[in-house]
C-alpha positions as CSV (number, residue, x, y, z in Angstrom):
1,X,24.7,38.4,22.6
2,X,27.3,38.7,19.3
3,X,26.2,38.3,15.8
4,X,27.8,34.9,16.2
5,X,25.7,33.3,18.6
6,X,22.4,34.8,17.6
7,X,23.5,33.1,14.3
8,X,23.4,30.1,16.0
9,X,20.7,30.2,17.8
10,X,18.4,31.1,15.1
11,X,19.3,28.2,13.0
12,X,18.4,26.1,16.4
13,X,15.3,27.4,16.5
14,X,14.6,27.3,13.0
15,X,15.6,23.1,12.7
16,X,13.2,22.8,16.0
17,X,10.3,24.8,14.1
18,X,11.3,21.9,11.0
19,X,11.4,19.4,13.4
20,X,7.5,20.1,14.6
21,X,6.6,20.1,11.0
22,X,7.9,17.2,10.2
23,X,6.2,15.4,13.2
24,X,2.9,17.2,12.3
25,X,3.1,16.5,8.7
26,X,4.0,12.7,9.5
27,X,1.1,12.9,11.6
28,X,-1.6,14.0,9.4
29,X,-0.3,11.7,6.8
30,X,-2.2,9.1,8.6
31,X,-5.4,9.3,7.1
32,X,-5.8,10.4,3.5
33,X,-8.3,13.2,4.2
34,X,-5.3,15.0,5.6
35,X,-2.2,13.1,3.8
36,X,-2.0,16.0,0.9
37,X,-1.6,19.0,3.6
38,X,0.7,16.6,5.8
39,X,3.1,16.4,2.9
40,X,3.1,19.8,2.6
41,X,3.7,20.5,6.3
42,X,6.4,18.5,5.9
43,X,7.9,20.3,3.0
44,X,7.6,23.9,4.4
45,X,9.7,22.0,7.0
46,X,12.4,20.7,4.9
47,X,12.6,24.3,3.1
48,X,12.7,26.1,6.5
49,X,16.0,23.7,7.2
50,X,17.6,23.8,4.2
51,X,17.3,27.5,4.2
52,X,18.6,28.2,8.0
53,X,21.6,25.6,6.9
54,X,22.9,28.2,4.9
55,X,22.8,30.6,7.9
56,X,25.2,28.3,9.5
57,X,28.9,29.7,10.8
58,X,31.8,28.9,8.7
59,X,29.4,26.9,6.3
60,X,31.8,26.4,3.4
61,X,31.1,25.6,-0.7
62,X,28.0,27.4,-0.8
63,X,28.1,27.7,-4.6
64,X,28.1,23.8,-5.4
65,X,25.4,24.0,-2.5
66,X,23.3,25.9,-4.4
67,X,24.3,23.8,-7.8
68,X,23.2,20.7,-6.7
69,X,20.0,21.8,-5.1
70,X,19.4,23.3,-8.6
71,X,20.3,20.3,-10.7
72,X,18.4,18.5,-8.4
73,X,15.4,20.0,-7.5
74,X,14.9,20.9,-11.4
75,X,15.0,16.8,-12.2
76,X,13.1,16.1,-9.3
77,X,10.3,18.5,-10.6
78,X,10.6,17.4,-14.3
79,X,10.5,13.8,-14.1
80,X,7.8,14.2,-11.0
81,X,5.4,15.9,-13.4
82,X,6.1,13.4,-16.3
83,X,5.8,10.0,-14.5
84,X,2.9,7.8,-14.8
85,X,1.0,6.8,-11.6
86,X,2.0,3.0,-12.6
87,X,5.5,4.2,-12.1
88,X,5.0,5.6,-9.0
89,X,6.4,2.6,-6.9
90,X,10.1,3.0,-9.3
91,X,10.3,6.6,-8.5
92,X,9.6,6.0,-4.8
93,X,12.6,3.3,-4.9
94,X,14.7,5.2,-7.1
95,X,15.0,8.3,-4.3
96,X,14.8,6.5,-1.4
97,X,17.8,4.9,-2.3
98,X,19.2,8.5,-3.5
99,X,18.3,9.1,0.1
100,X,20.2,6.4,1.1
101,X,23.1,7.7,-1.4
102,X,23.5,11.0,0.4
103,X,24.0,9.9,3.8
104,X,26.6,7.2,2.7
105,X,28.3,10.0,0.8
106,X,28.3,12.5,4.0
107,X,30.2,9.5,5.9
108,X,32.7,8.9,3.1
109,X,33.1,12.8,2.5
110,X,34.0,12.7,6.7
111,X,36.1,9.7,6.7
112,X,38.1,10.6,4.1
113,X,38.3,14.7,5.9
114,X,40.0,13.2,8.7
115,X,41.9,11.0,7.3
116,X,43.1,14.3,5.2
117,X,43.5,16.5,8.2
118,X,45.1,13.7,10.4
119,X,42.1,13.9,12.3
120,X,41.2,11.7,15.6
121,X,37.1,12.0,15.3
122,X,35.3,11.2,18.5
123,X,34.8,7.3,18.9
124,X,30.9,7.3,18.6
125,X,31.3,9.5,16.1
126,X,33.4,7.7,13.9
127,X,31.3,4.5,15.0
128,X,28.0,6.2,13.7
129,X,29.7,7.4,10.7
130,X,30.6,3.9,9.2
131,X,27.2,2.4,10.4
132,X,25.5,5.8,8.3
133,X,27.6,5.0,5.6
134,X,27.1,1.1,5.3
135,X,23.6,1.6,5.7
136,X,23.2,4.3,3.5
137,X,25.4,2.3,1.1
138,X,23.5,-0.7,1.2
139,X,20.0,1.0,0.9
140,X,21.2,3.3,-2.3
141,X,22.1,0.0,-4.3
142,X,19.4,-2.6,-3.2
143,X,17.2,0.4,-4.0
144,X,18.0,0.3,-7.3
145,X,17.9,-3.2,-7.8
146,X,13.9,-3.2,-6.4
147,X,14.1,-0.2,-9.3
148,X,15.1,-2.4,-12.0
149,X,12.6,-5.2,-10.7
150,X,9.5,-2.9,-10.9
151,X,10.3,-0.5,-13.8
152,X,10.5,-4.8,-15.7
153,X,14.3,-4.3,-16.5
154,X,15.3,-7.3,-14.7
155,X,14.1,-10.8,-13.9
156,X,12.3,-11.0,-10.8
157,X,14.6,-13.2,-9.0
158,X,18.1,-14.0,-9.1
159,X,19.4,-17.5,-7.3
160,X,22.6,-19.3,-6.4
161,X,23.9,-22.4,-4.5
162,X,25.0,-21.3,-1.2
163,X,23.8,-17.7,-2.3
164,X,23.2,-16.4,1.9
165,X,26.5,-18.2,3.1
166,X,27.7,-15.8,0.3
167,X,25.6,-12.9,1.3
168,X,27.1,-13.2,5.3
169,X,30.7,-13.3,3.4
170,X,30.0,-10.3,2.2
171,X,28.6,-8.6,4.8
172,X,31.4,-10.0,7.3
173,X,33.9,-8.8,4.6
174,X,32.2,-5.1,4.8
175,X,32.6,-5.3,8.5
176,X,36.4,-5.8,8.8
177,X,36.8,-3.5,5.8
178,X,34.8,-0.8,7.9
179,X,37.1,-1.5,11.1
180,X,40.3,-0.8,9.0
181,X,38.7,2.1,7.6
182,X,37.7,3.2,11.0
183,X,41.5,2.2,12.7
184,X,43.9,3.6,10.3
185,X,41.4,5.8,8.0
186,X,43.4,4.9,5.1
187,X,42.1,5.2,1.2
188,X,42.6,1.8,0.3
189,X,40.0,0.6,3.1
190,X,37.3,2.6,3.2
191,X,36.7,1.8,-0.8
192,X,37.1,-1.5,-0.4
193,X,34.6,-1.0,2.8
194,X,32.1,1.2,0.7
195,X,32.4,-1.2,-2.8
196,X,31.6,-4.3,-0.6
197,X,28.3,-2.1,1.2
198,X,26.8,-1.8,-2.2
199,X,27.7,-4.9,-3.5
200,X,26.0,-6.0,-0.2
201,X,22.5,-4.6,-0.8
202,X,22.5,-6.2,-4.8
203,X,23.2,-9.4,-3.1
204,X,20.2,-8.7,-1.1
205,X,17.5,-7.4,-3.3
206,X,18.1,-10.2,-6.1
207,X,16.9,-13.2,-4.9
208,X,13.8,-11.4,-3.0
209,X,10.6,-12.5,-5.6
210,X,8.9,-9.7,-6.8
211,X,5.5,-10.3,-4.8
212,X,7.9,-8.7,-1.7
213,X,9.1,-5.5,-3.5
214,X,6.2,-3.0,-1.2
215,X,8.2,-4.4,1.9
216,X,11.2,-4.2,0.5
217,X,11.0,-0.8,0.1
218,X,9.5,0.4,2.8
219,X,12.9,-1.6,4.8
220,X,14.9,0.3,2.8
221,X,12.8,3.4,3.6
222,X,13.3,2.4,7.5
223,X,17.1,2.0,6.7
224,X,17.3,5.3,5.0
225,X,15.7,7.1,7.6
226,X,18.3,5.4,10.1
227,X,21.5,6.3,7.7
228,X,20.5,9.7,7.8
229,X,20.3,10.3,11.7
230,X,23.2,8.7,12.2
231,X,25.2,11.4,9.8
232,X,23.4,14.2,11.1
233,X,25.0,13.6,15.3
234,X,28.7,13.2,12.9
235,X,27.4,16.6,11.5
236,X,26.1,17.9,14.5
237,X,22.5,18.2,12.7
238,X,19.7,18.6,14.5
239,X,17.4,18.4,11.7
240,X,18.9,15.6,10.1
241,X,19.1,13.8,13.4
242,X,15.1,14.4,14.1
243,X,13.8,13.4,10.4
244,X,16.2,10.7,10.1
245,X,14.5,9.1,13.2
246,X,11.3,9.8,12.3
247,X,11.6,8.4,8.9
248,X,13.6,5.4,10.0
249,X,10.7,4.8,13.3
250,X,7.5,5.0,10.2
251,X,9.5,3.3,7.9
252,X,10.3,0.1,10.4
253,X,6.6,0.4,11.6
254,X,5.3,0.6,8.5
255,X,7.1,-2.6,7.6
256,X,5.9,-4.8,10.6
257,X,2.7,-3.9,9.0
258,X,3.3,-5.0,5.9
259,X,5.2,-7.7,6.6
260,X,2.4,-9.0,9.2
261,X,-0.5,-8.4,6.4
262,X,1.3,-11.3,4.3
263,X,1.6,-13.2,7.3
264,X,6.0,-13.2,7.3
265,X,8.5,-12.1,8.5
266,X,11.0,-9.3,7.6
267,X,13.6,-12.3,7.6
268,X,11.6,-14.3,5.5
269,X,11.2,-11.5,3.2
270,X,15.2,-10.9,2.6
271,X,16.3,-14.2,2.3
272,X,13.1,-16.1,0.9
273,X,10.2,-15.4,-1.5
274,X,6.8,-16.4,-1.9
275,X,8.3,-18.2,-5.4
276,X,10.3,-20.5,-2.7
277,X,7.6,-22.3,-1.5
278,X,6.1,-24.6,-4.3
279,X,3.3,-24.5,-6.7
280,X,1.1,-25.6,-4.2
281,X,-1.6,-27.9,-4.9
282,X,-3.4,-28.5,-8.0
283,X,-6.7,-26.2,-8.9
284,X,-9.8,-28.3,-10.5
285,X,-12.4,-26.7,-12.8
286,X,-11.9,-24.5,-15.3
287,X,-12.0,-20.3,-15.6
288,X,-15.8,-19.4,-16.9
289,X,-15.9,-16.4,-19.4
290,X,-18.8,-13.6,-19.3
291,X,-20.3,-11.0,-21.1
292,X,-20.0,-7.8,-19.9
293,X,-23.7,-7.2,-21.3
294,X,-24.3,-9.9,-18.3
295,X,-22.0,-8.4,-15.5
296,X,-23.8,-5.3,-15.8
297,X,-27.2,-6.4,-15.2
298,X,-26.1,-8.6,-12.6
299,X,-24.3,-5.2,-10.7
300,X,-27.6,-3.2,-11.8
301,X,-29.8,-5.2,-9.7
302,X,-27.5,-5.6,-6.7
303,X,-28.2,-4.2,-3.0
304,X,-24.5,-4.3,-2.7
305,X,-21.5,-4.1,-4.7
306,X,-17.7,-4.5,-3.3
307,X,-14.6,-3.4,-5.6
308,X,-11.0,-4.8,-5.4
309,X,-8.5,-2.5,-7.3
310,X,-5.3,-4.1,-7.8
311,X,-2.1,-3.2,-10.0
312,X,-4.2,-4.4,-13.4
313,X,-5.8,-1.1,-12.8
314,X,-2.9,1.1,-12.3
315,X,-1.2,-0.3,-15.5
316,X,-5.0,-0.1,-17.6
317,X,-5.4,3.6,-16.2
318,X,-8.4,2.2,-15.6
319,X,-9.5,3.8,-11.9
320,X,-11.4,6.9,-14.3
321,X,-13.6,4.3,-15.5
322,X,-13.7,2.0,-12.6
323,X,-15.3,5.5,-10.3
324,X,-17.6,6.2,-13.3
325,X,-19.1,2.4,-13.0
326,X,-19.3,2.9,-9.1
327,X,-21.0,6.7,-9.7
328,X,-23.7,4.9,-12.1
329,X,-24.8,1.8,-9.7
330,X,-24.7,4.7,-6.6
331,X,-27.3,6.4,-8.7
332,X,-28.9,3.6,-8.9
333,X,-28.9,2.3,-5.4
334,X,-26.5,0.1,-5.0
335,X,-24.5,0.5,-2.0
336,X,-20.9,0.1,-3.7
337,X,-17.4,0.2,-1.8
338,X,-13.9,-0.1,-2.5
339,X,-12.1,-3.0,-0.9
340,X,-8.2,-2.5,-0.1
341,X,-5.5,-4.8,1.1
342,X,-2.5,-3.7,2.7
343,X,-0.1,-4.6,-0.1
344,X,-2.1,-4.1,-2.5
345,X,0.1,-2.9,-6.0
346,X,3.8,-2.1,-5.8
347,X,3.9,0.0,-2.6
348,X,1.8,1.1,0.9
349,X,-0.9,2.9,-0.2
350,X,-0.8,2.6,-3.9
351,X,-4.5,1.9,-4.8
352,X,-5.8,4.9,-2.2
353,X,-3.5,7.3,-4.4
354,X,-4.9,5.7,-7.8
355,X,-8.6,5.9,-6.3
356,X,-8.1,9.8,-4.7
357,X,-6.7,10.5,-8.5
358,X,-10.0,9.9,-9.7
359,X,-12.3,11.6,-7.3
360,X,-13.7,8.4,-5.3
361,X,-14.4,9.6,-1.7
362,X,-12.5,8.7,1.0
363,X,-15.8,7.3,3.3
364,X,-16.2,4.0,0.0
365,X,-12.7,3.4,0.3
366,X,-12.1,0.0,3.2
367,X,-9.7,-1.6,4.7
368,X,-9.2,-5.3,4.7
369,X,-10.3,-5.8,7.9
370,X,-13.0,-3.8,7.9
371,X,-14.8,-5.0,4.6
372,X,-13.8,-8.9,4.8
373,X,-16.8,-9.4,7.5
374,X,-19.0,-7.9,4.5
375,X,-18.2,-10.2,1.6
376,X,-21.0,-13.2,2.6
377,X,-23.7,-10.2,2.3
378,X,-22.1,-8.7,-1.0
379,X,-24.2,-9.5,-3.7
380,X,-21.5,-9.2,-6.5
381,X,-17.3,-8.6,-5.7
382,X,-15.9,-7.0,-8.7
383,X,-12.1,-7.6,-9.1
384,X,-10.0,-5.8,-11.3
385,X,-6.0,-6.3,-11.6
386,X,-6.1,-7.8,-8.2
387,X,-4.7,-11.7,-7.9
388,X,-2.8,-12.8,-5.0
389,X,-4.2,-10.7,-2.2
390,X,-7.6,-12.1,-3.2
391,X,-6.6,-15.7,-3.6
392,X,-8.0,-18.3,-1.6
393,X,-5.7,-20.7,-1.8
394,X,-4.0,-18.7,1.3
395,X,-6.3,-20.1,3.6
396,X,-7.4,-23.6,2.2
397,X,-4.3,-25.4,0.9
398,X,-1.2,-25.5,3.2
399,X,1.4,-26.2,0.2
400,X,0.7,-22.8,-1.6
401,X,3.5,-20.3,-0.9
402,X,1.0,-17.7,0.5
403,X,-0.7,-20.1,2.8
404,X,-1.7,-17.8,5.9
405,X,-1.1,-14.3,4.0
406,X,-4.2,-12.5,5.0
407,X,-6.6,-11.7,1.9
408,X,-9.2,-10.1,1.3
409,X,-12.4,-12.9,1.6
410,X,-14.1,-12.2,-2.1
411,X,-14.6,-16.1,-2.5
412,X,-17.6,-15.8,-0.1
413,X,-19.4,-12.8,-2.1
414,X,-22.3,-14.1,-3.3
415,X,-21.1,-13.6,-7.1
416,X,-17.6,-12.5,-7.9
417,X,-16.3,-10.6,-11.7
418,X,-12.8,-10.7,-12.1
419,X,-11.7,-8.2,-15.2
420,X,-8.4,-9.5,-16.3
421,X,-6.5,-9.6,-19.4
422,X,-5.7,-13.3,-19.4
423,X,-5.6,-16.3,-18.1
424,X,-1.8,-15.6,-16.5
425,X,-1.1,-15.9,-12.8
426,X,-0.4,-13.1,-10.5
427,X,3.1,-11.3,-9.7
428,X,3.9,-13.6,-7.8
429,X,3.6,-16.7,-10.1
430,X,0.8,-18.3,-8.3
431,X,-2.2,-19.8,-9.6
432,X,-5.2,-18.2,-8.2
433,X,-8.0,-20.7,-6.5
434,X,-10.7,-17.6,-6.7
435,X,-10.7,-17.8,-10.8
436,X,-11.7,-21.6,-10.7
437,X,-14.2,-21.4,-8.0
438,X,-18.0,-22.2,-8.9
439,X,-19.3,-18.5,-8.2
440,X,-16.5,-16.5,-10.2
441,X,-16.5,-15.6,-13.3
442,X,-13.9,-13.6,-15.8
443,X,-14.4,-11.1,-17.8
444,X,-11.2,-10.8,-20.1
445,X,-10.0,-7.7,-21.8
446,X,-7.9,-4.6,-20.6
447,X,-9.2,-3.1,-17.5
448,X,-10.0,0.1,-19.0
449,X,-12.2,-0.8,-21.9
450,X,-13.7,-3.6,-19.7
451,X,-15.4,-1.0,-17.5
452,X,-15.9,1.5,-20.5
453,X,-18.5,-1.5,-21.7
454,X,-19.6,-2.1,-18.3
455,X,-20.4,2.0,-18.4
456,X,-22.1,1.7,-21.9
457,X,-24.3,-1.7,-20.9
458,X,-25.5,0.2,-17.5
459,X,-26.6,3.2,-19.6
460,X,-28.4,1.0,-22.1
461,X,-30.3,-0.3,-19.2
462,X,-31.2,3.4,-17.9
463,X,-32.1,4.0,-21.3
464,X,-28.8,5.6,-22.6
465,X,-28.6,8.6,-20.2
């Protein structure tokens, strides 16, 4: 065998050994006792193949390889170790699109080779090119739109008269601009093909409310993931080609099952939003204020005591606190567990990273399903920074925009607390049923300093230990 092909046949083996990790990692990423060693699995992986890479024959500009991985894995560590866990759902948008930006720029950097070189590509490659590069394309742009909507630097939703009809223009416009491209590879038409893709995915991502943003980008995850198989057959890539798959197959599942848990669909997602739908109808009674001095006794004497983080805790930082309040009514007695619906905060899994973060054991943390059966037997549902996924109103009043979204049942608790700041409605602009109903009542302050008092009444009542 020559130096060539064992060469070769190294780097094969060593994108199948990345592969396998990948797969594993993905695997064990499905429960969060082993989600932190998955992730690592999974980067070992990605550093085996972007090592052997290097090892491939007639590999050309290492040096700006090296540069970019260097600029690039040196802001990736900064501004990982500097953003806030509230930010977390930004960042993931922000390099998902990246993600999305790379594989549209490996099928722009190959159109624009043969077209160079007076090149005739293979027809499936070419074809797989163009769709890797207008789905890249459209992912890195209505990425950074959903960006823009979490981070707060842009309205939530953006509407125009005939705005879809204007959308499919688009999109039909990006088609014939890729077939040019992909006929004649001229200049002129693969930038006019690329400029319409990203002006595509804005179009997309504006008028979708902000209640949709965790499906949104876990779609654009799914379309990511696609883009960057696609690129890897033009590049002959096995390892691009295996993680691209597996990260577009999750990131499509993973949407079903968000998009089910609100009770839409993905089309309903991109071209509607929960802010469509109406006020729904009107809400009698009013919100009843209580002393934290009161919500403490009432959780000291409980048999059992079910918790609903929302994003009102991520933005109070108040999950420290929140595990401290459950450690105290354990110690207790109380049987206390933590209640989480599937879209709960701005992406999958948000609250279960906030909860880990501050130490609460996996075996309190529940799933929707699995607690909802639970409620009529809870003797007090504490709420904090939850709202929509907890309001009522989604099975009792057809006009509501979230009528038939699964939620999570605290209205049938036999008392419910609901810490919140004010008397404003949720992300998605609805008024909640739950803070009107006879056996809630609301505690108003910041998250975090309403279960610091919560902390200092229960400790008054064990005598200040």
């Amino acid at each position: 065998m020559s130096g060539l092909d064992l060469r070769t046949g190294l780097v094969a083996a060593s994108y199948f050994i990345a592969a396998t990790l990948f797969l594993l990692g993905m695997q064990r990423m499905a429960s969060p006792r082993s989600a932190r060693s998955g992730i690592q699995w999974a980067g070992v992986g990605m550093v085996l193949a972007t090592v052997a890479t290097f090892f491939v024959p007639g590999l050309g500009n290492i040096g700006l390889m090296l540069l970019a991985i260097a600029l690039g894995g040196g802001f990736a560590w900064m501004s990982g170790r500097k953003v806030a866990i509230t930010d977390m759902p930004q960042m993931v948008a922000l390099y998902n699109g990246l993600g999305g930006g790379a594989a549209a720029a490996i099928g722009a950097v190959e159109l624009l080779r043969w077209s160079a070189a007076g090149i005739a590509p293979a027809r499936l490659s070419l074809v797989l090119a163009m769709l890797g590069a207008l789905i890249g394309a459209i992912a890195l742009s209505g990425s950074v739109i959903a960006w823009a909507k979490l981070d707060g630097r842009m309205d939530r939703r953006y509407v125009f008269r005939g705005q879809q009809l204007f959308n499919l223009v688009v999109f039909a416009g990006a088609l014939v601009a890729g077939g040019l491209a992909a006929h004649t590879l001229g200049m002129p038409a693969i930038i006019v093909f690329f400029a319409l893709a990203l002006l595509l995915g804005v179009l997309m991502t504006l008028p979708i409310g902000g209640a949709d943003m965790p499906v949104v980008i876990s779609l654009y995850n799914a379309l990511t993931g696609l883009a960057v198989a696609f690129e890897g057959y033009v590049l002959g890539n096995e390892a691009l080609i295996i993680a691209g798959t597996m990260v577009g197959a999750a990131g499509m599942l993973l949407t079903r099952l968000m998009a089910r848990a609100m009770n839409r669909s993905i089309g309903s997602v991109l071209f509607s939003s929960f802010s469509a739908g109406g006020a729904g109808a009107a809400i009698e009674g009013s919100q009843k204020p209580v002393e934290a001095a009161d919500v403490a006794a009432l959780m000291a004497y409980a048999e059992r005591v079910v918790i609903v983080p929302g994003y009102g805790m991520a933005v109070a930082q108040a999950q420290h606190k929140i595990w401290e309040l459950a450690q105290r009514l354990i110690e207790r007695g109380v049987k206390v567990r933590f209640a989480i619906h599937p879209v709960a905060g701005r992406m999958p899994g948000h609250m279960n990273v906030l909860l880990a973060e501050a130490g609460v054991p996996y075996d309190l943390i529940v799933d929707m399903d699995d607690i909802n059966p639970e409620f009529p037997n809870t003797d007090v549902a504490l709420v904090i920074g939850a709202n929509d996924v907890v309001n009522p109103s989604a099975r009792t009043d057809p006009a509501s925009p979230i009528y038939g979204m699964p939620i999570l049942d605290v209205v049938r608790a036999k008392n419910v607390v609901v810490i919140k700041r004010g008397k404003g409605t949720g992300f998605a602009g609805i008024e909640n049923a739950l803070f009107y109903a006879d056996n809630a009542r609301m505690l108003y302050g910041d998250g975090a300093e309403a279960a610091g008092a919560l902390v200092a009444e229960l400790k008054a009542l064990d005598g200040g230990h």
